[in-house]
N, C-alpha and C positions, 0 to 999 in steps of 0.2 A: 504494500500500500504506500508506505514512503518511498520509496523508489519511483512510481507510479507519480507522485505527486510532483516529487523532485524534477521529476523529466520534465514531466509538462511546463514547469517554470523555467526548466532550460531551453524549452522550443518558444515558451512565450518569449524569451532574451530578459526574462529577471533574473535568474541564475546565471553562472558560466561556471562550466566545467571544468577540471582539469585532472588527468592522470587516469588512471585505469584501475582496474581490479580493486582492491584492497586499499590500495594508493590514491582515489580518487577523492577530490574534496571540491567544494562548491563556494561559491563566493556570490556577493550582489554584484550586480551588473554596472550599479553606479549609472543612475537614471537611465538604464536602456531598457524598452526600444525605443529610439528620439528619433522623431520623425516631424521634416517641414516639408511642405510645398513651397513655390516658388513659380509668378507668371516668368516665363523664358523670357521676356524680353528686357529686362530691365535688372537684370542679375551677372554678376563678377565671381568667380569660384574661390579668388581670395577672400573675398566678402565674408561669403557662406562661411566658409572654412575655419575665419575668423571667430564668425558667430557661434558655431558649433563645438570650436573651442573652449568659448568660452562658458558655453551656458549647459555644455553637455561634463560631466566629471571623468564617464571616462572616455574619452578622447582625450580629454586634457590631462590625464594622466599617464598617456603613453608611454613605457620609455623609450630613448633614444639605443640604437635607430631607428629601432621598429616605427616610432613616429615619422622620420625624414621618409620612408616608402609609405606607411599612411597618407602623407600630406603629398607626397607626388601624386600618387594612384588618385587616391582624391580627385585635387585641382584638375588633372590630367584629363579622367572622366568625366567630371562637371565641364570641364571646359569644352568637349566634344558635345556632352546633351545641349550647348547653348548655341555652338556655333555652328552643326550640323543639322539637327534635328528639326527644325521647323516648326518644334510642336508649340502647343500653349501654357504647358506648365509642365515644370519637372520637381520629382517628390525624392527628398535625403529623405534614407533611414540606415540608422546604427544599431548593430545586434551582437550580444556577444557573442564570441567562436567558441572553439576550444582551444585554448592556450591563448588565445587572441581576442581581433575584435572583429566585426566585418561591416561593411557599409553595402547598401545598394542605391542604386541612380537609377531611375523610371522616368522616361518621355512621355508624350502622348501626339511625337513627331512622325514621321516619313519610314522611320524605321532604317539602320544601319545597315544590313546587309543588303534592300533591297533598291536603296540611294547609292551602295557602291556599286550594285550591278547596272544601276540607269546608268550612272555616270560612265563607268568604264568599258559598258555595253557588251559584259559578260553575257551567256548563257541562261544562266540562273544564279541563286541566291545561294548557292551553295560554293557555288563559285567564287562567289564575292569572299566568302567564310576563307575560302584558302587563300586568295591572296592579299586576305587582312593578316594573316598569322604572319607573313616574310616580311613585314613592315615594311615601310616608306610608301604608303597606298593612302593615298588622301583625294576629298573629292574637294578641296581647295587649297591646290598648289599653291597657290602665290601668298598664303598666311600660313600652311599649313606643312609641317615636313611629313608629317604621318608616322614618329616614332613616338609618340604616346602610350597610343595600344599597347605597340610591343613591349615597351621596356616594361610597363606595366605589367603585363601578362608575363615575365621572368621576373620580375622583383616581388610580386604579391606572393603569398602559400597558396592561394586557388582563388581561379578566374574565372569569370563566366560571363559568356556576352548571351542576350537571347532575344531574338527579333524575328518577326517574320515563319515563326512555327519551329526555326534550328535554337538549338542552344549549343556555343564555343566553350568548350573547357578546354583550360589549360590545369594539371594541379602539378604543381612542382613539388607535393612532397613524396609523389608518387613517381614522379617525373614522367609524366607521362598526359597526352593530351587526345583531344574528342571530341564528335560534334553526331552531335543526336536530336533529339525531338524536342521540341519548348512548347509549355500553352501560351506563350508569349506571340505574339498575330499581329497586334499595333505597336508602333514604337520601338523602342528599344528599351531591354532593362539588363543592367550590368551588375555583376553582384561580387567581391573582392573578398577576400581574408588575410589579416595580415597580420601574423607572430607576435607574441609580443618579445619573443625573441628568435628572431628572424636566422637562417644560417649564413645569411651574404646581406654584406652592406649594400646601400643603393649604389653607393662606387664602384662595389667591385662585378654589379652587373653593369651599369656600361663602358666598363672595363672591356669586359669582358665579347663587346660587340663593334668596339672603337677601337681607332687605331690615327692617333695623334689626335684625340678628339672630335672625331669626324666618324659618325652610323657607316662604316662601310663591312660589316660583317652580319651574318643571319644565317640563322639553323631553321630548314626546310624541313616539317616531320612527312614525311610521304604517306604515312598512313591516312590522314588527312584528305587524300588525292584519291583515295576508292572506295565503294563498298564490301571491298572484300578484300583479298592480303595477294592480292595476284594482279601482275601489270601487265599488258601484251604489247599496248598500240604504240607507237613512236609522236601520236598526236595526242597520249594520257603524258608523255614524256614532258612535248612541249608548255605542255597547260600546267605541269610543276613547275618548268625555268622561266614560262614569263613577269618579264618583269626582273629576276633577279639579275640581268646586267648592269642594275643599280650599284649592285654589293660588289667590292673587292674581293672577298670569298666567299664563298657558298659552302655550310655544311648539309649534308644530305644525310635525311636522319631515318635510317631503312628499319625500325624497331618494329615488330608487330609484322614485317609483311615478309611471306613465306616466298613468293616465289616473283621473278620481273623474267620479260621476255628479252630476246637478243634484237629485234628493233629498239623497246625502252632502255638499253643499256647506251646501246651505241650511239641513238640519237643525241643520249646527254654526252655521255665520255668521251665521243668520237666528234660526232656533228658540231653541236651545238661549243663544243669546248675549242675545235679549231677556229669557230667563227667567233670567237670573244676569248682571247689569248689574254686580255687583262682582270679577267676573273678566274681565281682559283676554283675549282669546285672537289669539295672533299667526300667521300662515302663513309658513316657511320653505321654500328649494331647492325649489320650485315650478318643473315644467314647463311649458309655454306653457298647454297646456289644461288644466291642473289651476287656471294663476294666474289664467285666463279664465274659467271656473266660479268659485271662489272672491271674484273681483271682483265680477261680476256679482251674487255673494249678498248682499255686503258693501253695494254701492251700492242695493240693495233693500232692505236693513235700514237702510237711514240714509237712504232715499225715503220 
């Protein structure tokens, strides 16, 4: 029966949990769940952020650094629902995680995946989904670099975008990412968690993507790119590397998928790699027959 009770006040976000078995103990949330609306058009994510600091306990008692990827993730997100989204109000809410805290950001805009496929006049919405994850994909260039998401989605514990029926997960403590079903239809609603002790500073991720300062690096997860763990076509090929002649290197991240064909191998390692010599492109978590195509393409590109 306490158990039962307990829970429920940790799914309401009055409680937060922490630890497991025998080890686990509960604490107050510290006024959460704190939830504002806001008309889009007349709001600044500094502002908010501000506000939320000060009038919510626990935000404001974050420790650092866990705080510094809070406040990015944050502003970063807010700043997307105001500057993309169209809609006419967008709603903060703070809820505690476990070990942590987590926010979500709700439009009642255009919807993210389905304004990147206008704009960039993909296929579908799913599409749009993969070439938000390689970052620098923005549908307003001239303010916009498009590295928000991403760093966002490697510096948070778990990401979620959800718009348009898909929902983007990223959870990095899994390390490992996904895109499946949402009831989410209108707008856009994004939902964060973030440690409150995190295992990587916000520096040491875009560290870890830069290179003198400057976004020129991005890890490709391919799984991402099928509904099943198997590649054939040479134009499944092309629809992962568009776009990433952005980057200076390319990691190609093969987790999850069992088997690619000798068209998808070639057209990356062979084709696409002689015809953009100033991008590295690397193969990662490679299974036997994926690392044996891959090889084989590679030593034929440098025969």
């Amino acid at each position: 029966m306490a158990h039962r009770i307990l829970s429920r006040l940790v799914d309401e976000g009055i409680l937060v949990r922490s630890g497991a078995g025998r080890s686990v103990s509960y604490r107050h949330s510290g006024g959460l769940p704190f939830v504002r609306r806001y008309p889009r058009a007349v709001i600044a994510e500094d502002r908010v952020w501000n506000e939320v600091s000060a009038e919510c306990h626990a935000v404001g008692a974050v420790p650092k650094p866990a705080r510094s990827i809070l406040q990015y993730a944050f502003t970063e997100i807010l700043n997307n629902a105001i500057e993309h989204s169209r809609g006419r109000e967008i709603e903060v809410r703070f809820d505690g995680a476990e070990d942590g805290l987590a926010f979500t950001i709700t439009d009642d805009g255009v919807g993210a995946f389905a304004n990147l496929r206008k704009m960039l006049r993909l296929e579908s919405d799913l599409f749009a989904v993969q070439e938000l994850s390689k970052g620098k994909i923005t549908t307003l260039p001239k303010g916009h670099t498009g590295e928000g998401v991403f760093f966002t989605s490697k510096a948070v514990r778990i990401f979620e975008m959800s718009s348009s029926g898909l929902r983007w997960i990223v959870d990095n403590v899994r390390g490992d990412t996904a895109v499946g079903a949402s009831p989410v239809r209108r707008g856009t609603q994004v939902r964060v968690e973030v440690a409150n002790k995190p295992k990587r500073a916000l520096t040491e991720v875009f560290e870890e993507y830069t290179e003198d300062f400057v976004f020129n690096k991005t890890r490709v997860v391919i799984k991402l790119f099928t509904l099943g763990t198997r590649f054939i076509s040479r134009s499944e090929a092309r629809r992962v590397l568009s776009n990433v002649e952005k980057f200076r290197s390319v990691m190609l991240d093969f987790s999850g998928v069992e088997e690619i064909g000798q068209g998808f191998a070639d057209e990356i390692f062979r084709v696409w790699t002689r015809s953009h010599p100033e991008t590295k492109i690397e193969a990662m978590a490679m299974s036997a027959p994926v690392a044996f195509l891959v090889h084989r393409a590679t030593d034929t590109s440098g025969g």
